[in-house]
C-alpha positions as CSV (number, residue, x, y, z in Angstrom):
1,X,80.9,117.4,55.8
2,X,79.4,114.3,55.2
3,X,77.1,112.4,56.9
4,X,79.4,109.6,57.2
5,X,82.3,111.5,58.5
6,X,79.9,113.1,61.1
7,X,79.2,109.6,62.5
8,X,82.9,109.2,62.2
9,X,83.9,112.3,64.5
10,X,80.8,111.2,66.9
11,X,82.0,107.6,67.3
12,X,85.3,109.1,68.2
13,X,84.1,111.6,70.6
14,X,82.3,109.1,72.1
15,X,85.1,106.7,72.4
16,X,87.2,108.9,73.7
17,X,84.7,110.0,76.6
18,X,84.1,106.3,77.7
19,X,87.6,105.9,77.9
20,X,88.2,109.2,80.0
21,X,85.7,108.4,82.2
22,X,87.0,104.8,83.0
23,X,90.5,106.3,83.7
24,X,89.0,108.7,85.8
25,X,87.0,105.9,87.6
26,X,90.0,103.7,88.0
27,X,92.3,107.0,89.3
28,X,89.6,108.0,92.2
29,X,89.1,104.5,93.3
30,X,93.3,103.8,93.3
31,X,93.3,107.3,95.2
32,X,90.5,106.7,97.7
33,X,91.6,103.3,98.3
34,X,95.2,104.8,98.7
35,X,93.5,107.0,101.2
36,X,91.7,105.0,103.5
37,X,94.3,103.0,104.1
38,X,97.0,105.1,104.8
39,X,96.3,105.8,108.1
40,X,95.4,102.5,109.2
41,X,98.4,100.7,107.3
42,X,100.6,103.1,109.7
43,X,98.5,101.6,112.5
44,X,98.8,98.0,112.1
45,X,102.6,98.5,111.3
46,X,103.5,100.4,114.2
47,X,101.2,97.5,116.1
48,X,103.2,94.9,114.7
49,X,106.7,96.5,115.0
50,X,106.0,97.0,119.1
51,X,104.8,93.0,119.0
52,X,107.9,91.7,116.6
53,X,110.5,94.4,118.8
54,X,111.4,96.1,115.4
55,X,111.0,92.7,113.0
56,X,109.6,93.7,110.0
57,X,110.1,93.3,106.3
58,X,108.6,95.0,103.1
59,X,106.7,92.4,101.7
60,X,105.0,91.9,105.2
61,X,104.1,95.4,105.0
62,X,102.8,95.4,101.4
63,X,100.6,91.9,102.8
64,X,99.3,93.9,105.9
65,X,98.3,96.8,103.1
66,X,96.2,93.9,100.8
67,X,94.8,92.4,103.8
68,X,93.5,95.5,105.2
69,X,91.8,96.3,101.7
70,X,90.2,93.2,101.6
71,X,88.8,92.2,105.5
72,X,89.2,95.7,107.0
73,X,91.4,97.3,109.4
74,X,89.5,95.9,112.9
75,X,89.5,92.3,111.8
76,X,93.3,92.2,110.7
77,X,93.7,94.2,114.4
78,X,91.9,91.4,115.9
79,X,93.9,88.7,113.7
80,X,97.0,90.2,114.9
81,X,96.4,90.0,118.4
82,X,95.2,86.4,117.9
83,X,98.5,84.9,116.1
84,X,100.6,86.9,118.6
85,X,100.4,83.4,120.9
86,X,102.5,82.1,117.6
87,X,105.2,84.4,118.5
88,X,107.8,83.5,121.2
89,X,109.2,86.2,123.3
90,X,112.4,85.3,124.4
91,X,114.4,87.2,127.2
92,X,118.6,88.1,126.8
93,X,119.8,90.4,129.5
94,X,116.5,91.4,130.9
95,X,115.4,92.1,128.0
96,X,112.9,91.3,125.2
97,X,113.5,90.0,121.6
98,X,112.0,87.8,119.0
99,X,113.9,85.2,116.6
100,X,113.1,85.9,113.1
101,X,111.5,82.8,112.3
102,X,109.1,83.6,115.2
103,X,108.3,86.5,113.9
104,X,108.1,84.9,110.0
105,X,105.4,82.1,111.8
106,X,103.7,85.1,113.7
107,X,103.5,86.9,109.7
108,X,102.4,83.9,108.3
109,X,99.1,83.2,110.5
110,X,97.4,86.0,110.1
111,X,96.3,85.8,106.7
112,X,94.9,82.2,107.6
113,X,93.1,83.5,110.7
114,X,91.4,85.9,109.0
115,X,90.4,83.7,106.3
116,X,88.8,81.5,108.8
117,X,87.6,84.1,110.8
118,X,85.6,85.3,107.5
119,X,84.6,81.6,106.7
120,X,83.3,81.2,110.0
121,X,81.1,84.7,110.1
122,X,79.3,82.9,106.6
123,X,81.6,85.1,104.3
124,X,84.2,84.6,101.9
């Protein structure tokens, strides 16, 4: 074989294993991130489900999931519990329910508390 195709085959080898290990990289951090907040997703959910009486949607879900990710499962707790004075509890029959554009006002602060929570700790 030739020098040249040597070099060849090595450059290729090489190639390949930078671009095995990137997928790798990218398939434990999707899978670890998956992980951590799996259990704490269910948390918040079932949080918000007992605050909203059963009021939920997807997309609220898939939000709570990012917003975990990117402040942490205490602070979107402590979000939560702060934009619940957004959501009025009305009473039918003795008992508890929310209107659903309550609940979508309730949704809709939480992202901005925590962003000002963060803003105001000196992060961003």
């Amino acid at each position: 074989m030739s020098e040249e195709a040597e070099v060849e085959v090595e450059k290729q080898e090489y190639t390949e294993s930078v671009r095995l290990n990137a997928r790798k990289y990218l398939l434990s951090k999707m899978l670890t991130e998956y992980d951590i907040d799996k259990y704490e997703h269910e948390l918040v959910v079932r949080h918000m489900n007992g605050l909203t009486y059963g009021w939920t949607s997807p997309d609220a879900e898939n939000k709570l999931r990012a917003l975990i990710l990117k402040y942490g499962y205490l602070e979107v707790m402590r979000s939560i519990d702060i934009s619940t004075k957004y959501l009025d509890v009305l009473f039918k029959d003795g008992k508890p329910y929310v209107e659903r554009e309550s609940v979508r006002k309730f949704y809709d602060k939480i992202s901005g508390i925590l962003y000002n929570r963060n803003i105001a700790k000196g992060e961003k």
